[in-house]
C-alpha positions in Angstrom: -11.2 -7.2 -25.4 -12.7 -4.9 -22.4 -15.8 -6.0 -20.9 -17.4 -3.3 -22.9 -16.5 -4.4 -26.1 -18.1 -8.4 -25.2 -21.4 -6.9 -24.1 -21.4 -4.4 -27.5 -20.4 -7.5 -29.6 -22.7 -9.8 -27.9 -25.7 -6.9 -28.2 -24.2 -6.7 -32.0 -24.3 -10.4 -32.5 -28.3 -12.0 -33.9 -26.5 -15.1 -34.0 -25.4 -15.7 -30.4 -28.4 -17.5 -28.9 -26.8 -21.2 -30.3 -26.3 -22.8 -26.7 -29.7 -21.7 -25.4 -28.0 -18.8 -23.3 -30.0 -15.1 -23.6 -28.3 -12.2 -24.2 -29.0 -10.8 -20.9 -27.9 -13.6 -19.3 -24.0 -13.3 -20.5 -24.3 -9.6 -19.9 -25.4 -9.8 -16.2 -22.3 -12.7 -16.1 -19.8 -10.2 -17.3 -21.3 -7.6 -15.4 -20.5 -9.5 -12.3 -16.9 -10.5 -13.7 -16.0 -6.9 -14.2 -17.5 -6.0 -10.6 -14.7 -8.3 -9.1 -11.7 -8.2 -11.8 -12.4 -4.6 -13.4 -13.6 -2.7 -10.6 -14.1 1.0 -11.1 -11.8 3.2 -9.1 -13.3 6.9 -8.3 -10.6 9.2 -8.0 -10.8 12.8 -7.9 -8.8 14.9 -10.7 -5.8 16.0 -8.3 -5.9 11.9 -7.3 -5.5 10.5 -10.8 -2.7 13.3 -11.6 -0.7 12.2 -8.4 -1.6 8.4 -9.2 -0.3 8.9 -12.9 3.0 10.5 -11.4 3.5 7.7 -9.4 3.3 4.8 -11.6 4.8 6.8 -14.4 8.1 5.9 -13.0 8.1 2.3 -12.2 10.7 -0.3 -13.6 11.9 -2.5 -10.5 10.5 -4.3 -8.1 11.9 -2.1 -5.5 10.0 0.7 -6.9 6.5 -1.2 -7.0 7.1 -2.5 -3.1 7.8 1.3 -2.6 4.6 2.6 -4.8 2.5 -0.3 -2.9 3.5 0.4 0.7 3.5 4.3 0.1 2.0 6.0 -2.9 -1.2 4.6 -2.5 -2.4 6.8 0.0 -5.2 8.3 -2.1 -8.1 8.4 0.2 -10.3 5.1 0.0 -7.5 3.1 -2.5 -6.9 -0.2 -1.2 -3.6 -2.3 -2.8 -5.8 -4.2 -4.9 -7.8 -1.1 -6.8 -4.2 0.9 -7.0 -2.4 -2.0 -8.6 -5.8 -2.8 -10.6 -5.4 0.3 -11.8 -2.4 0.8 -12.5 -2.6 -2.0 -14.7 -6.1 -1.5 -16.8 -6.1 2.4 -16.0 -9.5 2.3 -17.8 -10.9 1.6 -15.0 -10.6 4.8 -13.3 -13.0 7.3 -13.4 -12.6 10.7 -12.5 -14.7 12.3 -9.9 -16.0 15.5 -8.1 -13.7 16.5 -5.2 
């Protein structure tokens, strides 16, 4: 389940309220979960294409050290957000050059 799909079930759900918790209350909390687990990653068209081409082909460890030290050098992409990523790609979002 994304963190989309607990605030949509949650804003879905008249029978939540059982432990005294609002609504609001669990959405701000997965807001800030997703802020530090799910970040977004902005990434410009020609970015995401040359991101996409580089994780396309990874099956060894030798080729993630090699994607980590030197593919991710898409403008403001730290490790962490490439390899976030890489792994829950829907958290990129595609942005204006």
């Amino acid at each position: 389940m994304t963190f989309d799909e607990a605030i949509e079930k949650l804003l879905n759900n008249e029978d939540y309220n059982t432990d005294g918790l609002s609504v609001d209350d669990v959405i701000t909390l997965i807001e800030v979960l997703r802020l530090e687990y799910a970040p977004t990653v902005e990434m410009t068209k020609a970015q995401n294409e040359a991101f996409v081409e580089s994780v396309e082909g990874i099956a060894t460890q030798e080729q993630l050290d090699s994607f980590v030290d030197e593919e991710l050098d898409l403008g403001n992409m730290t490790v962490r957000k490439g390899l976030n990523a890489w792994l829950h790609p829907e958290t990129i979002k595609i942005v204006d050059e």
